[in-house]
N, CA, C and O atoms as a Tinker XYZ file with bonds, in Angstrom:
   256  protein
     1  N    114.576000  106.426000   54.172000    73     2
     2  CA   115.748000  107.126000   54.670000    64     1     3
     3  C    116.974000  106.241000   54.473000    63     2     4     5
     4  O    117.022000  105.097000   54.927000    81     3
     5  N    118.018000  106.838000   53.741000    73     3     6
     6  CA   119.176000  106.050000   53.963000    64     5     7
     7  C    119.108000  105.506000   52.696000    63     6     8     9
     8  O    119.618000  104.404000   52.897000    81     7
     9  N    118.806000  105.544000   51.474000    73     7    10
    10  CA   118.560000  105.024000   50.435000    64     9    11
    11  C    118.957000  106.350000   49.450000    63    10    12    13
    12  O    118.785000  107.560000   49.601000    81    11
    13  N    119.630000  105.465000   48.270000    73    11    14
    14  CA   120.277000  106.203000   47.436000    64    13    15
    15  C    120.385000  105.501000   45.970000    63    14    16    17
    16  O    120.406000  104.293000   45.734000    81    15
    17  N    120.445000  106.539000   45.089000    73    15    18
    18  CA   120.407000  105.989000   43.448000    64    17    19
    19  C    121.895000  106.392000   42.653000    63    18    20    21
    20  O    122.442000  107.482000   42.484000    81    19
    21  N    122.153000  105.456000   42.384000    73    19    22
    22  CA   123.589000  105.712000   41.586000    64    21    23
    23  C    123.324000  105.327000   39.615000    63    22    24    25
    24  O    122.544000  104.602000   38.998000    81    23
    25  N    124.463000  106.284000   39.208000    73    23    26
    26  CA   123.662000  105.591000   37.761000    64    25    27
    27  C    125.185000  105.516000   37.004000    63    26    28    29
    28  O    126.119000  106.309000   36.889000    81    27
    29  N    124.907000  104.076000   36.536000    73    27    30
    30  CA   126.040000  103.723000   36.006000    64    29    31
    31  C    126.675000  104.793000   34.376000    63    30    32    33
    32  O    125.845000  104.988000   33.487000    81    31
    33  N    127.860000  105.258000   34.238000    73    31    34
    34  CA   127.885000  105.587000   33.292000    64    33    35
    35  C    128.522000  104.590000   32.103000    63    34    36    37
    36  O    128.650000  105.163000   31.021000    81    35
    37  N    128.892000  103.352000   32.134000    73    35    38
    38  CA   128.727000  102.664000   30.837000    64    37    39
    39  C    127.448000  102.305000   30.378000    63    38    40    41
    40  O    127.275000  101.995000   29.199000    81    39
    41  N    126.581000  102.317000   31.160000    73    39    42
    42  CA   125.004000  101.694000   30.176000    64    41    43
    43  C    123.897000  102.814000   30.393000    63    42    44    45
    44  O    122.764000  102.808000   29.911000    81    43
    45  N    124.561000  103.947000   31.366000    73    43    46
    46  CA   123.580000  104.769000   31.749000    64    45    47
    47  C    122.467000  104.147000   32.365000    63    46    48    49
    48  O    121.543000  104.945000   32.207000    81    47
    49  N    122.131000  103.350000   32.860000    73    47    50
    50  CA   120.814000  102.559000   34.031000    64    49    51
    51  C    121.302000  103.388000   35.398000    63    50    52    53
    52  O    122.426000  103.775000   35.718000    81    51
    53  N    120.013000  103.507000   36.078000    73    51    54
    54  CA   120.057000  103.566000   37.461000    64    53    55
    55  C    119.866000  102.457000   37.977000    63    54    56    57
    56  O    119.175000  101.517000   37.584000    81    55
    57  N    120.721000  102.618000   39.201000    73    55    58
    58  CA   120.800000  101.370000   40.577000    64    57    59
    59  C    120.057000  102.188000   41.745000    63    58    60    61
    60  O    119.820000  103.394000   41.804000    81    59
    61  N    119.777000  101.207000   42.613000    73    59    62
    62  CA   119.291000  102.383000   43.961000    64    61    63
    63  C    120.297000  101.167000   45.347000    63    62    64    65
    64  O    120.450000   99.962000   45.147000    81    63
    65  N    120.638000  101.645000   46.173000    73    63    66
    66  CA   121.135000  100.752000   47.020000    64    65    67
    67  C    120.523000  101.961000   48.294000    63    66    68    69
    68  O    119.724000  102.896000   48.241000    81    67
    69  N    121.411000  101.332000   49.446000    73    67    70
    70  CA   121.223000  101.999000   51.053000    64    69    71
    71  C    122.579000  101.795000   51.929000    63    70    72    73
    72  O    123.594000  101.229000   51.524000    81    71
    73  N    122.466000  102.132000   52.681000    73    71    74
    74  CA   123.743000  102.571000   53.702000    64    73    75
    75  C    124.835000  101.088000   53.968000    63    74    76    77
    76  O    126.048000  100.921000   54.087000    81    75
    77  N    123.591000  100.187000   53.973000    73    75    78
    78  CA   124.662000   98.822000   54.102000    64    77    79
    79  C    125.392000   98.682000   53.483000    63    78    80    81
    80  O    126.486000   98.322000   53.917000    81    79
    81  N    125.138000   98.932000   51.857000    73    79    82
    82  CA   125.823000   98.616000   50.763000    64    81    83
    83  C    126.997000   99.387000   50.850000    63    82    84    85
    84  O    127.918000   99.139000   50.071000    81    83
    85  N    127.120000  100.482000   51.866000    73    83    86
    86  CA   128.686000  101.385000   51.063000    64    85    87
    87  C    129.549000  100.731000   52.068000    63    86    88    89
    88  O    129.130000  100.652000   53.223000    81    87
    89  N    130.817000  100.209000   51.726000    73    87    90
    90  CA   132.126000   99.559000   51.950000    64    89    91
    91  C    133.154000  100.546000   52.430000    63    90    92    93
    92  O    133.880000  101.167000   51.653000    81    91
    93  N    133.189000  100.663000   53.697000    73    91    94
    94  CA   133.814000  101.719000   54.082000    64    93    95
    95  C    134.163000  101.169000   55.721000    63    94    96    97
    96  O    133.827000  100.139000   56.304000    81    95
    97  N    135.165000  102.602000   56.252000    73    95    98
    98  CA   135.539000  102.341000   57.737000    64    97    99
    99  C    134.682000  103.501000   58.273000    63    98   100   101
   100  O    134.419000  104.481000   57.576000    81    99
   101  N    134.226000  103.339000   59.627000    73    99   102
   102  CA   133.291000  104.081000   60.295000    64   101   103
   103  C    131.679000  104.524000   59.488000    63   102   104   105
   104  O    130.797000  103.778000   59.062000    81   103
   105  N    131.751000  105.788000   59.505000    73   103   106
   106  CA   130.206000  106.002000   59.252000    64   105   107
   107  C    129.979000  106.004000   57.427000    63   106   108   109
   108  O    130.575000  106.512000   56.478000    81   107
   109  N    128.450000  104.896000   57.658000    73   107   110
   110  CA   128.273000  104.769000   55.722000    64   109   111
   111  C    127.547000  105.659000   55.481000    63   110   112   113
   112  O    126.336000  105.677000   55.702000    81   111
   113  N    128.351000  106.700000   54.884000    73   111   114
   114  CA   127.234000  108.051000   54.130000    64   113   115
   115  C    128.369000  108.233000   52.696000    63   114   116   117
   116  O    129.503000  107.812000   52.468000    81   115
   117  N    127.481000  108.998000   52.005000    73   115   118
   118  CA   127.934000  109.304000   50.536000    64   117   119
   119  C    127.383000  110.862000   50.352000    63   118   120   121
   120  O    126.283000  111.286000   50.707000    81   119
   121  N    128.377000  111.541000   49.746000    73   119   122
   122  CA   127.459000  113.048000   49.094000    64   121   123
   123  C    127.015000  112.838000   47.462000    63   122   124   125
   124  O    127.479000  112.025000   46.663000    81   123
   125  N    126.174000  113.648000   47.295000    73   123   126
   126  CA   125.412000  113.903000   46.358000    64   125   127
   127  C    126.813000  114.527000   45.007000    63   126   128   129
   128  O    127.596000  115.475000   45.061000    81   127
   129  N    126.640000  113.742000   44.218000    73   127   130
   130  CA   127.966000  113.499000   42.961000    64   129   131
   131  C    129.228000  112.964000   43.005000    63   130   132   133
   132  O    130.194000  113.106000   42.254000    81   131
   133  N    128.965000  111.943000   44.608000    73   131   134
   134  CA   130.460000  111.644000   44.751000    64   133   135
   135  C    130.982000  110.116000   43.692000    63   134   136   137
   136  O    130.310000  109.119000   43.957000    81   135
   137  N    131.914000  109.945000   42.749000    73   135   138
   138  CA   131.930000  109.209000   41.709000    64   137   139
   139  C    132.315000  107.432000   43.406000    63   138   140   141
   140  O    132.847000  107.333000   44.511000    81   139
   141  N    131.693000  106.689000   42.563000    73   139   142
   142  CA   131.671000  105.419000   43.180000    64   141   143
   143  C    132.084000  104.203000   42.442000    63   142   144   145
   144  O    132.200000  104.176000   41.217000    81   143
   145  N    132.270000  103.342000   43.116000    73   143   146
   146  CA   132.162000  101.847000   42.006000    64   145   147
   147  C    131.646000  100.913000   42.928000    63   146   148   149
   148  O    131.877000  100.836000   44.134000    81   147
   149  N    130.713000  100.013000   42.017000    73   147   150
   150  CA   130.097000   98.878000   42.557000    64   149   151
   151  C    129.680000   98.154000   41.633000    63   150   152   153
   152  O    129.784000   98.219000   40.408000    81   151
   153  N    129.013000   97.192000   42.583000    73   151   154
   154  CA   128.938000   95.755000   41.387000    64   153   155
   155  C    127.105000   95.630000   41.504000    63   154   156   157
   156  O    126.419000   95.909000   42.487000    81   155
   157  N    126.618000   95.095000   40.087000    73   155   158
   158  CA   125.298000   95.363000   39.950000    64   157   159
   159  C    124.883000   93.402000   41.148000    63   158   160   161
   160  O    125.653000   92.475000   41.397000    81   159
   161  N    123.509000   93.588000   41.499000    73   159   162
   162  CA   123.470000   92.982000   42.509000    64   161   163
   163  C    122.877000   91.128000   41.542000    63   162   164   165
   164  O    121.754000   91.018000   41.051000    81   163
   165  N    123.606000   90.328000   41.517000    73   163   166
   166  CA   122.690000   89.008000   40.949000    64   165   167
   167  C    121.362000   88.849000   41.111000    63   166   168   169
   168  O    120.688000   88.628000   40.104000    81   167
   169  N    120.814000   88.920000   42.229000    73   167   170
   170  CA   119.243000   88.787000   43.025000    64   169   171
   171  C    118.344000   89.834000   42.312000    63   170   172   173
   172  O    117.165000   89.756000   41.967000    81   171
   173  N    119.185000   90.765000   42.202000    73   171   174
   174  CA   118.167000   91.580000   41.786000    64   173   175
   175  C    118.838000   93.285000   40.988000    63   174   176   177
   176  O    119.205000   94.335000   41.515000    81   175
   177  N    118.751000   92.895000   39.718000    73   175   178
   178  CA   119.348000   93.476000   38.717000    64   177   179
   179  C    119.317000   95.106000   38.510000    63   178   180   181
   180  O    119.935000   95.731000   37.649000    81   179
   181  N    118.297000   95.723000   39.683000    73   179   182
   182  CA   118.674000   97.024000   39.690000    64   181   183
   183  C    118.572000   97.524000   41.165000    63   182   184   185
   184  O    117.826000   98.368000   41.662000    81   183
   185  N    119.248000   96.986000   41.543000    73   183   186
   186  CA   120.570000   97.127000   42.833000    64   185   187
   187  C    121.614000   97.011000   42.363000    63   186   188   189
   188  O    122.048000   96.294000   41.462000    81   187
   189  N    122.247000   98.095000   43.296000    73   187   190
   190  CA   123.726000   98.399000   43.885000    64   189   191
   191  C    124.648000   97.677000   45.092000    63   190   192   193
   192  O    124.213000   97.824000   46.234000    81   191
   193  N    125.676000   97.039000   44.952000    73   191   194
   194  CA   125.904000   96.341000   45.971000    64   193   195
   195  C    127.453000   96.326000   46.174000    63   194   196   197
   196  O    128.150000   95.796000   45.309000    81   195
   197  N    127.976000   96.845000   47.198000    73   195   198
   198  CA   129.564000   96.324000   47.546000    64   197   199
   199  C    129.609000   98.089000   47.043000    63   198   200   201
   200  O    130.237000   97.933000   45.996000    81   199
   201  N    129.393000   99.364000   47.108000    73   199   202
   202  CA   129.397000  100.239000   46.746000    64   201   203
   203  C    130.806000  101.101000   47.075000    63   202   204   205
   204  O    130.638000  101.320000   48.275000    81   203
   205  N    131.745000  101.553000   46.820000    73   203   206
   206  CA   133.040000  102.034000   46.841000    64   205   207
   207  C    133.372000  103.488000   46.738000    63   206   208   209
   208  O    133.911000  103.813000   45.680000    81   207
   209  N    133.142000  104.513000   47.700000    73   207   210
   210  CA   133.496000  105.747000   47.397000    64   209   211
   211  C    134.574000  105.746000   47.106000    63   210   212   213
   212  O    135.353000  105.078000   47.785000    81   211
   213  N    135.048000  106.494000   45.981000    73   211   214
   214  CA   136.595000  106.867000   45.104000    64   213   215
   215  C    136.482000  108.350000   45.892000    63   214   216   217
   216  O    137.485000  108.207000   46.591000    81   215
   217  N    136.188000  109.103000   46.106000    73   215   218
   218  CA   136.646000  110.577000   46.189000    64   217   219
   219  C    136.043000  110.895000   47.517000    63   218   220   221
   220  O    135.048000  111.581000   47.752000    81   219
   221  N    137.080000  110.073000   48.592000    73   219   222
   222  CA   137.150000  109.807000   50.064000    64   221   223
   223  C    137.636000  111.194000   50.600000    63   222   224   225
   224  O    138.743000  111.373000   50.091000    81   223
   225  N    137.300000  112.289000   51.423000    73   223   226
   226  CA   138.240000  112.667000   51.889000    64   225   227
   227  C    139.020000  112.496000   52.781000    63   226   228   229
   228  O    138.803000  111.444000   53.381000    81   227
   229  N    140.050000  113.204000   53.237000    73   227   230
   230  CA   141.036000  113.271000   53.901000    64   229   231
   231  C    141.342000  113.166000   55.172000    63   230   232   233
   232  O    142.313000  113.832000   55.530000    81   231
   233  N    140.660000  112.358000   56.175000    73   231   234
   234  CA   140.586000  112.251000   57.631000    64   233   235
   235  C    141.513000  113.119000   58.157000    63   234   236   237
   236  O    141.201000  113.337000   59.328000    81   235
   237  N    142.640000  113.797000   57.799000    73   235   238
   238  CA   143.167000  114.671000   58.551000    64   237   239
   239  C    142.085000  115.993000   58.495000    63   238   240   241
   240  O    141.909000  116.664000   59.512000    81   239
   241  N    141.458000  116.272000   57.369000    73   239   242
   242  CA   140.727000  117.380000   57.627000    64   241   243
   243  C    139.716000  117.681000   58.821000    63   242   244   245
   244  O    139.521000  118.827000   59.227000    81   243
   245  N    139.241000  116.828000   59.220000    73   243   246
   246  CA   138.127000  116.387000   60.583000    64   245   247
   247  C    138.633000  116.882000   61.451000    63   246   248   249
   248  O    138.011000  117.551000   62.277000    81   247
   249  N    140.572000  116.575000   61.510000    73   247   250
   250  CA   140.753000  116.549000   62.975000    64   249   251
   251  C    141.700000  118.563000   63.325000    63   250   252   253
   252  O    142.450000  118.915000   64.235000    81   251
   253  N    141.301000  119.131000   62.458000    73   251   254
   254  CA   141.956000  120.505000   62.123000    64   253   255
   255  C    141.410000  121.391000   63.397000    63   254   256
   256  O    141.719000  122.578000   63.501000    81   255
Protein backbone atom coordinates (compact mmCIF):
# COMPACT_ATOMS: atom_id res chain seq x y z
CA UNK A 1 0.00 0.00 0.00
CA UNK A 2 1.26 3.37 -0.70
CA UNK A 3 3.64 2.36 -3.39
CA UNK A 4 3.77 3.59 -6.83
CA UNK A 5 5.59 3.21 -10.36
CA UNK A 6 6.59 6.13 -12.40
CA UNK A 7 8.25 5.71 -15.82
CA UNK A 8 10.67 7.94 -17.00
CA UNK A 9 10.06 9.30 -20.47
CA UNK A 10 13.73 9.99 -21.64
CA UNK A 11 14.89 6.28 -21.31
CA UNK A 12 11.45 4.89 -20.91
CA UNK A 13 12.55 2.58 -17.56
CA UNK A 14 10.23 2.22 -14.76
CA UNK A 15 10.97 3.50 -11.16
CA UNK A 16 8.68 2.39 -8.29
CA UNK A 17 8.92 4.71 -5.14
CA UNK A 18 6.14 5.26 -2.00
CA UNK A 19 4.54 8.06 -0.20
CA UNK A 20 7.80 9.25 1.53
CA UNK A 21 9.34 9.97 -1.57
CA UNK A 22 6.68 12.68 -2.83
CA UNK A 23 7.98 16.31 -1.79
CA UNK A 24 5.14 18.13 -0.97
CA UNK A 25 3.08 20.28 1.84
CA UNK A 26 0.46 18.28 3.78
CA UNK A 27 -0.87 14.98 2.51
CA UNK A 28 1.70 12.68 0.09
CA UNK A 29 -0.65 11.24 -2.52
CA UNK A 30 -0.34 11.38 -6.37
CA UNK A 31 -3.17 10.50 -9.11
CA UNK A 32 -2.84 8.06 -11.64
CA UNK A 33 -1.09 10.17 -14.91
CA UNK A 34 -0.13 12.98 -12.91
CA UNK A 35 3.33 14.19 -14.90
CA UNK A 36 6.19 14.35 -12.01
CA UNK A 37 9.93 14.90 -11.70
CA UNK A 38 12.43 13.11 -9.71
CA UNK A 39 15.76 12.00 -9.35
CA UNK A 40 16.71 8.23 -9.97
CA UNK A 41 17.85 6.91 -6.43
CA UNK A 42 22.11 6.17 -6.13
CA UNK A 43 21.48 3.05 -3.67
CA UNK A 44 19.43 1.65 -5.76
CA UNK A 45 18.95 2.30 -9.46
CA UNK A 46 15.31 1.54 -9.91
CA UNK A 47 13.93 3.83 -7.39
CA UNK A 48 12.34 7.01 -7.40
CA UNK A 49 13.37 9.56 -5.00
CA UNK A 50 12.73 13.39 -4.10
CA UNK A 51 9.48 12.89 -6.37
CA UNK A 52 7.79 16.39 -7.53
CA UNK A 53 4.18 16.69 -8.59
CA UNK A 54 4.08 19.39 -11.56
CA UNK A 55 0.25 19.36 -12.08
CA UNK A 56 -0.63 20.41 -8.33
CA UNK A 57 -3.98 21.56 -7.99
CA UNK A 58 -5.36 24.55 -6.82
CA UNK A 59 -5.94 24.66 -2.97
CA UNK A 60 -8.53 27.18 -3.48
CA UNK A 61 -10.63 24.48 -5.05
CA UNK A 62 -10.91 22.36 -1.61
CA UNK A 63 -12.04 25.26 0.11
CA UNK A 64 -15.31 26.10 -2.42
Amino acid sequence: MGSFIVRDDEDGRYYSFDYRQIVTEGFRTIRTGERVRFHISAQSPDLAEFVIRLDQPDPAEYYQ
